[in-house]
C-alpha positions as CSV (number, residue, x, y, z in Angstrom):
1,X,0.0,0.0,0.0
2,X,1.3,3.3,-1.0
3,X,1.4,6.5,1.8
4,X,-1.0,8.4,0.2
5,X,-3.3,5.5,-0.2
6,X,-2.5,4.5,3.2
7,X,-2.7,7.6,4.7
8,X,-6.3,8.0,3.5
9,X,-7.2,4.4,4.9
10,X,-6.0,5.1,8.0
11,X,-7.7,9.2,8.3
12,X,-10.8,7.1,7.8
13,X,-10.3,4.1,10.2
14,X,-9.8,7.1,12.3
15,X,-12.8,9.0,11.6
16,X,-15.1,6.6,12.0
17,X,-13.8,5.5,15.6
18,X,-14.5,9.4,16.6
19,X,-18.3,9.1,14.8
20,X,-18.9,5.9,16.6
21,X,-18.1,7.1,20.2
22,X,-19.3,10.8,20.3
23,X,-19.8,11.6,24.0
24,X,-19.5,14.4,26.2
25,X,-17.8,12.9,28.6
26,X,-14.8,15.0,29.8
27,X,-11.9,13.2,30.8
28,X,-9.7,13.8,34.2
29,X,-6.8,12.6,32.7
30,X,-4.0,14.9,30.9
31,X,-1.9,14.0,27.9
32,X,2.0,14.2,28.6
33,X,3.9,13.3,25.5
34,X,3.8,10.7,22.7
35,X,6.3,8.7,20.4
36,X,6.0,7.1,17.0
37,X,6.5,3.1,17.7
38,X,6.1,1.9,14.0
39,X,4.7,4.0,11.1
40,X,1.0,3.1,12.1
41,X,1.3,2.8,16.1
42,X,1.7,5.6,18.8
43,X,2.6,5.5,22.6
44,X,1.1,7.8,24.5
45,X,1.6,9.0,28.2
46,X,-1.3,10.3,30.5
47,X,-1.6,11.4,33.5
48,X,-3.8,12.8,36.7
49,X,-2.5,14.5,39.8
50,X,-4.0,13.6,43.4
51,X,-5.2,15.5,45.9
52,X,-1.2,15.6,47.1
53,X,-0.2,16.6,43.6
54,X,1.5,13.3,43.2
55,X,1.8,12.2,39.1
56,X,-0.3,9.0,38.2
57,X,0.4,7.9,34.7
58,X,-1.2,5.6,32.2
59,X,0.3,4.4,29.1
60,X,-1.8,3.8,26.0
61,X,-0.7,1.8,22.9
62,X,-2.4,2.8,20.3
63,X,-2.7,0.3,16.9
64,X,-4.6,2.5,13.8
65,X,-3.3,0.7,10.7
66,X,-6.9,-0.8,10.4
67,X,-10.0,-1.2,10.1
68,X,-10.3,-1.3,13.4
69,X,-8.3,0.8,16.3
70,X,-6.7,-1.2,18.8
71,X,-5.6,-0.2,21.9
72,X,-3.7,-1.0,25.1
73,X,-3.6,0.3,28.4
74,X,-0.6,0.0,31.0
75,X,-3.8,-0.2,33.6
76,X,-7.4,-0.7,34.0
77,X,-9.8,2.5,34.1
78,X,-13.3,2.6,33.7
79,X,-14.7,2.3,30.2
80,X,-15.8,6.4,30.1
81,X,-12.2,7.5,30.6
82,X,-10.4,4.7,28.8
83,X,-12.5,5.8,25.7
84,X,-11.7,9.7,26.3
85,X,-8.3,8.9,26.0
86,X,-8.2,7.2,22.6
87,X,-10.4,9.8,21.1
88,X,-8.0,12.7,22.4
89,X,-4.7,10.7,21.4
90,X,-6.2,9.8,17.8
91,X,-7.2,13.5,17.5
92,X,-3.5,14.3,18.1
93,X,-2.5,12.0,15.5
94,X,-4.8,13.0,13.0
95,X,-3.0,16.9,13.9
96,X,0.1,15.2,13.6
97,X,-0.8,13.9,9.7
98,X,-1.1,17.2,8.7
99,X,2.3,18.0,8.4
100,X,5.4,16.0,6.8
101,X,8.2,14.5,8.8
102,X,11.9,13.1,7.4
103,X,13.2,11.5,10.9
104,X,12.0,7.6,11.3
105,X,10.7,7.1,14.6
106,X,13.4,4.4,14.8
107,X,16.4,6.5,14.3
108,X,14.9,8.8,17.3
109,X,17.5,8.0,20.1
110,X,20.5,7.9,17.4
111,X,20.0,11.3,16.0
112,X,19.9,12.7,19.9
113,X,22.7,10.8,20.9
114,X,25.1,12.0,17.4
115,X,23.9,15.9,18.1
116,X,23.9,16.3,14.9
117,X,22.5,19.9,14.5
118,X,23.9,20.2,10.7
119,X,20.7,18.3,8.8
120,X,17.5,20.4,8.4
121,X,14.2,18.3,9.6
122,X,10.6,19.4,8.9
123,X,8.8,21.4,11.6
124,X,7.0,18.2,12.4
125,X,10.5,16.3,13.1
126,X,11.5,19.0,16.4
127,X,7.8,18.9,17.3
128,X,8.6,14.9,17.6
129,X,11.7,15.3,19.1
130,X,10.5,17.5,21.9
131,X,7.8,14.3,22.9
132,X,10.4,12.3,22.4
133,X,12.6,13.3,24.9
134,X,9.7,13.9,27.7
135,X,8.6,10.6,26.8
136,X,11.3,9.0,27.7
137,X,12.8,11.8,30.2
138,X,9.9,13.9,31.8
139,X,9.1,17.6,31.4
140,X,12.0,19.4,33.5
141,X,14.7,22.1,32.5
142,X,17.3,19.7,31.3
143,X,15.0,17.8,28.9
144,X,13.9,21.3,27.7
145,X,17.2,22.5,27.7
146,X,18.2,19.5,25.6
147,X,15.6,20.3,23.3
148,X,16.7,23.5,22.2
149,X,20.2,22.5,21.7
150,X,18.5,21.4,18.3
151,X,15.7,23.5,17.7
152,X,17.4,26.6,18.5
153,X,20.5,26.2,15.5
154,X,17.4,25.1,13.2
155,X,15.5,28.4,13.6
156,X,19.0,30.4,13.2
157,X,19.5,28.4,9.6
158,X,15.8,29.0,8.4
159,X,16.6,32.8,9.4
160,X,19.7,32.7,7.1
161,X,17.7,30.9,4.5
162,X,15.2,33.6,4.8
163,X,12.7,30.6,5.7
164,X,10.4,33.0,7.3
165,X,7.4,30.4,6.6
166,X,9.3,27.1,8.0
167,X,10.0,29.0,10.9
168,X,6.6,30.6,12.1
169,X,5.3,26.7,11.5
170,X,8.1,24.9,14.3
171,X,7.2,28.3,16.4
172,X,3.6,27.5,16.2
173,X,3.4,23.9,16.8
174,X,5.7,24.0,19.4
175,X,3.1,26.8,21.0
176,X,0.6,24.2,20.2
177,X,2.6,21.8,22.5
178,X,3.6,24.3,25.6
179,X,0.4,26.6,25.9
180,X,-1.1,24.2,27.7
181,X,-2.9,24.8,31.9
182,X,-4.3,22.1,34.0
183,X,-5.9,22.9,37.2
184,X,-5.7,20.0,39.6
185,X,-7.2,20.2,43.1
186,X,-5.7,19.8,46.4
187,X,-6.9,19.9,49.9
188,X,-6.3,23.2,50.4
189,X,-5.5,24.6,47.1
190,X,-4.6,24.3,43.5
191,X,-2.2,23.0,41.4
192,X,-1.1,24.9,38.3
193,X,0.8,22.1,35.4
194,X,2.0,24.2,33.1
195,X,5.5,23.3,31.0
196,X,5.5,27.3,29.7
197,X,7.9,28.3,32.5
198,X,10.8,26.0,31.3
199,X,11.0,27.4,27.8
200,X,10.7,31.3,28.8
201,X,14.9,31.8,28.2
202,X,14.3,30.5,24.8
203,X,11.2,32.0,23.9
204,X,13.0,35.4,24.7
205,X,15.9,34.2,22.1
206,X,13.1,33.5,19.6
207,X,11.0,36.6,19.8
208,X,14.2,39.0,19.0
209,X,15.0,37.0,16.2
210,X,11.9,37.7,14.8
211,X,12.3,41.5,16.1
212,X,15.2,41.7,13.9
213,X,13.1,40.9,11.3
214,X,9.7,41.6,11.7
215,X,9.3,43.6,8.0
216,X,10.2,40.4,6.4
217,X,7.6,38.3,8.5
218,X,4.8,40.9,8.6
219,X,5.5,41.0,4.6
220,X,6.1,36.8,3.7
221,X,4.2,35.3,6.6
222,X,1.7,37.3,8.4
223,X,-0.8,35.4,9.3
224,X,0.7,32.8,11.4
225,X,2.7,35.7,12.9
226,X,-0.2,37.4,13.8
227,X,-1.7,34.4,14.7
228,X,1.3,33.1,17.3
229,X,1.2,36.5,19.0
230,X,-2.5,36.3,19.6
231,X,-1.8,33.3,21.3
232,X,0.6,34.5,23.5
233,X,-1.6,37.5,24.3
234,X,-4.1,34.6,25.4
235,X,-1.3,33.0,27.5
236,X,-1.6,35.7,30.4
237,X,1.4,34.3,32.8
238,X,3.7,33.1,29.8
239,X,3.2,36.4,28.2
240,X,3.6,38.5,31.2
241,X,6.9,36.6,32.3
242,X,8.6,37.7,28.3
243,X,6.8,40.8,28.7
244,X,9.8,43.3,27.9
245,X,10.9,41.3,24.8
246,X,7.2,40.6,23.9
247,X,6.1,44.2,24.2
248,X,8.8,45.7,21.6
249,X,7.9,43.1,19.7
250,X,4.3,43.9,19.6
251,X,5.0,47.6,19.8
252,X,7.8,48.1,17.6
253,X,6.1,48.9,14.4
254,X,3.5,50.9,13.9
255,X,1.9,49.3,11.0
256,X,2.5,45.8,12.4
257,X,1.2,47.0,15.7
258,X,-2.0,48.2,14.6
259,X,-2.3,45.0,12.1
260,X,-2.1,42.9,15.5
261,X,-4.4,45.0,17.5
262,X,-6.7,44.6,14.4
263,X,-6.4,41.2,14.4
264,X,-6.9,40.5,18.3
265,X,-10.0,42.8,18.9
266,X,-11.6,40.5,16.3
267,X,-10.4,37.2,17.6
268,X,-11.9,38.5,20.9
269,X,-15.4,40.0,19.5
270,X,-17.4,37.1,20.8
271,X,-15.3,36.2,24.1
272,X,-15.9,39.8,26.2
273,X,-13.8,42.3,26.9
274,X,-10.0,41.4,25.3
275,X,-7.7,40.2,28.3
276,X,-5.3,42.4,30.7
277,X,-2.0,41.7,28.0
278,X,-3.7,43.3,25.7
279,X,-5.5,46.0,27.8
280,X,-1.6,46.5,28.8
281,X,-0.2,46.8,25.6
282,X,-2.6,49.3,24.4
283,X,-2.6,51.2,26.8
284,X,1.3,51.5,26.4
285,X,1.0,51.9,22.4
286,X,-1.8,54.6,23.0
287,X,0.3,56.9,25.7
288,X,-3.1,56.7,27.8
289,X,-1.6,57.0,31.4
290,X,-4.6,56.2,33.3
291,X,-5.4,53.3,31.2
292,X,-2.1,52.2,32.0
293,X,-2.1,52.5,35.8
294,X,-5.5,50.4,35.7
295,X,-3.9,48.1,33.5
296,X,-0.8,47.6,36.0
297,X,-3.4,47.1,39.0
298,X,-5.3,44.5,37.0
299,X,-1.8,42.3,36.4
300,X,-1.2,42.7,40.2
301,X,-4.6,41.6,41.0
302,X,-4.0,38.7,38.7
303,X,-1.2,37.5,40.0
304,X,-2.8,38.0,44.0
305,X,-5.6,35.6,42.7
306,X,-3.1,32.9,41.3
307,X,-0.9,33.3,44.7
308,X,-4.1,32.8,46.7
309,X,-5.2,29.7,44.6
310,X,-2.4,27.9,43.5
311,X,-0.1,26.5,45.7
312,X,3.0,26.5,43.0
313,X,2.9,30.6,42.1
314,X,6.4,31.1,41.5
315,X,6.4,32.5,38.6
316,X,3.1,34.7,39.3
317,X,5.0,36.5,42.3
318,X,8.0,37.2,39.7
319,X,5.9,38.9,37.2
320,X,4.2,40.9,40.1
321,X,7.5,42.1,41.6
322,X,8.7,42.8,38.2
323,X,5.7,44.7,37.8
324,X,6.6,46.7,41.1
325,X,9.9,47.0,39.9
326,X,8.8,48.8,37.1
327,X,6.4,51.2,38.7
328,X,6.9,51.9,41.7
329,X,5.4,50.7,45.6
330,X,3.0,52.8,44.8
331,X,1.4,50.9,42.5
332,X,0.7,48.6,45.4
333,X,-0.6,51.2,47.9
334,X,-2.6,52.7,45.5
335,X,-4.0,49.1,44.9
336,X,-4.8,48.9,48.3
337,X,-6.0,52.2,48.5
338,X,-8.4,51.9,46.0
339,X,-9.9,47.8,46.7
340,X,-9.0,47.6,50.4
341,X,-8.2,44.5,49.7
342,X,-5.3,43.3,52.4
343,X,-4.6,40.7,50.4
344,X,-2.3,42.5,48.7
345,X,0.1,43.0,52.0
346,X,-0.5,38.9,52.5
347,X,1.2,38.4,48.6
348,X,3.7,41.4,48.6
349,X,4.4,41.7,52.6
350,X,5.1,45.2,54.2
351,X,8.3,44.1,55.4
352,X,9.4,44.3,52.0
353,X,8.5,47.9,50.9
354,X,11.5,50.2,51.6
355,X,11.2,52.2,55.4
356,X,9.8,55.4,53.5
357,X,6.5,53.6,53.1
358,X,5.6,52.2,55.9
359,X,3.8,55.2,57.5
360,X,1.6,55.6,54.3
361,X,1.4,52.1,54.4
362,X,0.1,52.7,58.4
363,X,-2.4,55.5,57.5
364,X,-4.2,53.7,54.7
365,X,-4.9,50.2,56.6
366,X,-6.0,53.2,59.4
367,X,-8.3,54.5,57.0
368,X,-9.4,50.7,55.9
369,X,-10.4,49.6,59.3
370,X,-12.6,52.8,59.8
371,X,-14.1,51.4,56.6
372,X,-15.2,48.3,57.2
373,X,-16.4,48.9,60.8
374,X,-18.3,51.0,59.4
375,X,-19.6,48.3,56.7
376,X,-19.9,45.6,59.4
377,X,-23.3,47.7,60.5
378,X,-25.0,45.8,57.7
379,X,-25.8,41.9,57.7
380,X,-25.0,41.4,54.4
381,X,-21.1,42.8,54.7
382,X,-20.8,41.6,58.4
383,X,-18.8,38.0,57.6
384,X,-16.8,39.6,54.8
385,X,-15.7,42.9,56.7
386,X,-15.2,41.1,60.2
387,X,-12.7,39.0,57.9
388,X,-11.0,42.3,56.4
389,X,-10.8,44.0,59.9
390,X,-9.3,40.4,61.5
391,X,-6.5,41.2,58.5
392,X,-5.5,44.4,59.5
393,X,-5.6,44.6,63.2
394,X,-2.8,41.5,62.3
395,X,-1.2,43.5,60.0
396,X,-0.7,46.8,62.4
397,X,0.3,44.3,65.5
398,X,3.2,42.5,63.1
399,X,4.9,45.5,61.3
400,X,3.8,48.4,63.7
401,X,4.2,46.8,67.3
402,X,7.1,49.4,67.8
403,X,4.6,52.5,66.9
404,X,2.8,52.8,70.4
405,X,5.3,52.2,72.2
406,X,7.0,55.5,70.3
407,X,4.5,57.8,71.4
């Protein structure tokens, strides 16, 4: 049987499993990565966290040469979930058939081993590689790092090639792979899986090579640019955490920049209001001051919210001290000032701000408490105030215990 004809055999074997067992069923578990077995057999990893955040992985064999799919599981679930997961891993592979690959799936391990960063792949083939590697490795810094090692000299060849069209495609399906969030619950709290954190060094790298260059992209490539920045846009944390590369890139060019603004006012029409990156970066591109300072308070109300729900926010609290950093500690007191919300001295403690600010710091939780006595006169503000009060009477006792004494 030829590929084509193959190919076609198997997109329908395919098909028709995904017509026989609609459902809307949604599955707990996650897909990790995959690797290519033989040229009509997958391996796929899966996995759930518990309520301790603890990995538990399946495996799934999955057999689609035809007619029928066949599958394997490295344990039992129940038949709902077991079926979830072959319909989201053939999905994946019917994404993957999209695009052509020149590395076998047997010569995987040798061409990693050799670091041979000389021969050009297809898109696909890096794509691969990066599953490849977590497969058989996990998703941590050193597997990422060992990614790169090849993609990175790829995407510097396909700029000297002037490849602009090549390259926006490995950018995009690797965004396809790494723009990913799962929310797994705890006792207490969440747990944030994202993979987005261990490519940000990189994706810094990539986005001034396209700065460089961006005439030549807008010009030869511009949808998939414009698409791959709307994504990121739509990626809040990874955006905000490549932020100061990100924003010249968005803001650079003015033709560009109002193409892209264009572009993501319409992807948003029918989801709301666009999202605080872009509220940001407008604000920024239209020199509208007091859009901005609203736009800086909503990033640092973001990143409170993550920091009060998940229990890994590591990378939140950087992009809100950056964001301090940038501004100013008034952006924080103004926060305050303006939600008395004393959650923002519980994420960005007092004992941080510099000695200056501490008696403004004092006279605004002052004015706060007067405020919600006030508000605990009413039944339906009692609980929430008496909480709010509880906050700062702890807050005056821990950083001003020396103040009465001073008096």
């Amino acid at each position: 049987m030829d590929r084509k004809g193959g190919g076609v055999m198997i997109r329908d074997c395919i098909h028709k499993y995904l017509e026989e067992h609609k459902s809307n069923y949604q599955g707990k578990y996650r897909c990790h990565s995959c690797v290519q077995t033989k040229k009509f057999e997958r391996k796929f990893h899966y996995y759930i966290r518990d309520i301790q955040f603890r990995e538990i992985s399946v495996f799934l064999t999955l057999d689609y040469y035809g007619p029928e799919i066949k599958s394997t599981f490295s344990v039992d679930l129940h038949e709902q979930e077991e079926e979830y997961i072959i319909k989201d891993a053939l999905k994946q592979i019917l994404y993957f058939d999209k695009y052509h690959t020149i590395l076998h799936c047997h010569v995987f391990q040798y061409f990693i081993d050799s670091k041979n960063t000389g021969i050009m792949l297809e898109p696909l083939d890096y794509r691969n590689i990066l599953d490849y590697l977590e497969y058989h490795s996990g998703i941590n810094q050193e597997t990422i790092d060992s990614f790169y090692e090849f993609f990175m000299p790829y995407l510097c060849r396909l700029i000297e090639n002037g490849n602009c069209k090549k390259f926006m495609d490995s950018v995009n399906l690797l965004l396809d792979k790494i723009l990913y969030e799962y929310e797994w619950d705890g006792t207490t709290a969440k747990y944030l899986d994202t993979q987005y954190q261990y490519h940000l060094y990189y994706f810094r790298k990539i986005i001034r090579m396209v700065f460089e260059k961006l005439d030549v992209f807008y010009d030869q490539v511009k949808e998939s640019l414009l698409e791959a920045i709307w994504r990121l846009c739509n990626s809040q944390r990874f955006a905000f955490a490549i932020m100061t590369d990100f924003g010249n890139l968005v803001l650079s060019h003015y033709r560009v920049t109002k193409a892209i603004f264009k572009y993501i006012d319409e992807c948003f029409q029918n989801e709301g209001d666009p999202n605080i990156v872009v509220r940001y970066l407008k604000a920024i591109f239209e020199s509208n001051h007091e859009a901005y300072r609203e736009a800086a308070m909503d990033v640092i109300r973001f990143v409170m919210r993550d920091m009060l729900t998940f229990a890994n926010h590591d990378l939140q609290l950087a992009i809100g001290n950056s964001m301090v950093q940038n501004e100013g500690y008034d952006l924080l007191i103004n926060l305050f000032s303006k939600d008395y919300n004393t959650f923002v001295f519980v994420c960005f403690p007092i004992s941080t701000f510099p000695d200056e600010y501490h008696e403004k710091i004092r006279g605004e939780l002052e004015k706060a408490i007067r405020f919600y006595a006030g508000r605990m006169e009413h039944d339906e503000y009692r609980l929430s105030s008496f909480e709010q009060v509880c906050n700062i009477n702890r807050l005056l006792m821990e950083n001003y215990k020396e103040y009465g004494k001073n008096e």
